[in-house]
C-alpha positions as CSV (number, residue, x, y, z in Angstrom):
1,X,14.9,54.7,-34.8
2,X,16.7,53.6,-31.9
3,X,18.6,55.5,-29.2
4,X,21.1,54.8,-26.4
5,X,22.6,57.2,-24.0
6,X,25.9,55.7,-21.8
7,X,28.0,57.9,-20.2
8,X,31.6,57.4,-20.3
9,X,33.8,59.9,-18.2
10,X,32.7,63.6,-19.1
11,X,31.3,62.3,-22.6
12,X,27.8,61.5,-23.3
13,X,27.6,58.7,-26.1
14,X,24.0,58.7,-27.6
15,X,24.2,55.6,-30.1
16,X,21.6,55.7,-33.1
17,X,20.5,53.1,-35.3
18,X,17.8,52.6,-38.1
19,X,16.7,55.6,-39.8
20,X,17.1,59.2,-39.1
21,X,14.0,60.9,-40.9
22,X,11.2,63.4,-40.5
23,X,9.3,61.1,-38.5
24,X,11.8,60.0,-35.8
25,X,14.2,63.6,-35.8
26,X,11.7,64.9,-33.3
27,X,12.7,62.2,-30.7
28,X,16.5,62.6,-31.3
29,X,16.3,66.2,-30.4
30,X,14.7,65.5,-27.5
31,X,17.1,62.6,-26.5
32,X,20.3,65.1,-27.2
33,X,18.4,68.1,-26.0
34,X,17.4,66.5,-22.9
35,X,21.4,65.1,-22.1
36,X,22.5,69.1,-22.5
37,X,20.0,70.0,-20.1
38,X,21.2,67.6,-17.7
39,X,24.6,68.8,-18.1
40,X,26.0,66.7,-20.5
41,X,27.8,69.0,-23.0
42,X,30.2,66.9,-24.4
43,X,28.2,64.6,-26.9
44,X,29.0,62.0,-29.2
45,X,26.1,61.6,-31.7
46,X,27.2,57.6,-32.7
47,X,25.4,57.1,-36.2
48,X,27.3,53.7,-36.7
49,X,24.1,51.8,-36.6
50,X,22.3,54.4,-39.0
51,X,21.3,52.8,-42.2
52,X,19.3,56.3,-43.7
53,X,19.5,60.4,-42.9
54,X,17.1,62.8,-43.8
55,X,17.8,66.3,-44.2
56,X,15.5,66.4,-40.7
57,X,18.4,64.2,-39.6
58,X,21.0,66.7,-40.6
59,X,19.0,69.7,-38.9
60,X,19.1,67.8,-35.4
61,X,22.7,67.2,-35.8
62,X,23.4,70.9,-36.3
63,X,20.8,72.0,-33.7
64,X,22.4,69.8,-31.9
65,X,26.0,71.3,-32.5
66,X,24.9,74.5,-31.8
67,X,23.3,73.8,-28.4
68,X,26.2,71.7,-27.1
69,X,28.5,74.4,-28.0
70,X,26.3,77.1,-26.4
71,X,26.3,75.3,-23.5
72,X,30.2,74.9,-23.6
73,X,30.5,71.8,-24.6
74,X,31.3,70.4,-28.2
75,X,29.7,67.3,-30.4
76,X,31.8,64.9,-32.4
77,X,29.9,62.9,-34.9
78,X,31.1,58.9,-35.4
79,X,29.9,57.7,-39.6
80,X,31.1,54.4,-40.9
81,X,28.0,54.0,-42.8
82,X,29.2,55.1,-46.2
83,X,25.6,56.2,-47.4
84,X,25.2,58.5,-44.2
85,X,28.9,59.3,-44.3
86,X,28.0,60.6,-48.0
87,X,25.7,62.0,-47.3
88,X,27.8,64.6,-44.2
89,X,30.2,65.3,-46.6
90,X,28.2,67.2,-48.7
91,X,26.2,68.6,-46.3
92,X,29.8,69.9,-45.3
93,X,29.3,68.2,-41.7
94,X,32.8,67.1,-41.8
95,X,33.9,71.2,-41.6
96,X,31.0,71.7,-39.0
97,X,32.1,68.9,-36.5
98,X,34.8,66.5,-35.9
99,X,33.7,63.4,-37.9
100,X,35.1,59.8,-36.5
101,X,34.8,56.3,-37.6
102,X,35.1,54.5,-34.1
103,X,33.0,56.2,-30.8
104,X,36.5,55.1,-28.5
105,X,38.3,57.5,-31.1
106,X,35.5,60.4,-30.6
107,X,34.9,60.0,-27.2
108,X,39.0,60.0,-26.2
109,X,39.2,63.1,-28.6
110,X,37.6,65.6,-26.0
111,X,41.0,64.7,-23.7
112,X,43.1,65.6,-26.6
């Protein structure tokens, strides 16, 4: 797994790519976990360049989801990947968080 943060306006992008699994969940926590402690509260979790989720992978999304919105902040979630988009459906993601298909859409959704 592969992360990148960027920082666009009051938004916090982290982009994702490879696998989300048991063995790299740890490390996205700590990436997203990490950004909210910083301040960063408003999170886009970009799992564009995601080609496999774990249920690990789903429990550091909703971690995630809670702790941004603790903090005051929301999370938006970007899938095109139809396997991981699948797969957040029924979970029931898509009732949990604001699911896009483009980052520019999630990311200009927290100034709607």
């Amino acid at each position: 797994m592969k992360t990148e943060v960027k920082h666009e306006n009051s938004v916090t992008v982290v982009s994702v790519s490879e696998s989300v699994d048991a063995m790299t969940a740890a490390d996205l926590t700590k990436t997203i976990n990490d950004q909210i402690s910083d301040g960063h509260v408003n999170l886009v979790i970009d799992l564009a360049g995601v080609v496999f989720m774990s249920s690990a992978g789903l429990r550091t999304l909703l971690g995630a989801v809670k702790e941004s919105r603790g903090a005051g902040g929301d999370l938006r979630i970007v899938s095109s990947q139809a396997g991981v988009d699948k797969v957040l459906k029924m979970s029931g993601f898509h009732t949990i968080a604001k699911v896009f298909t483009s980052a520019a859409d999630a990311v200009a959704s927290f100034s709607s």
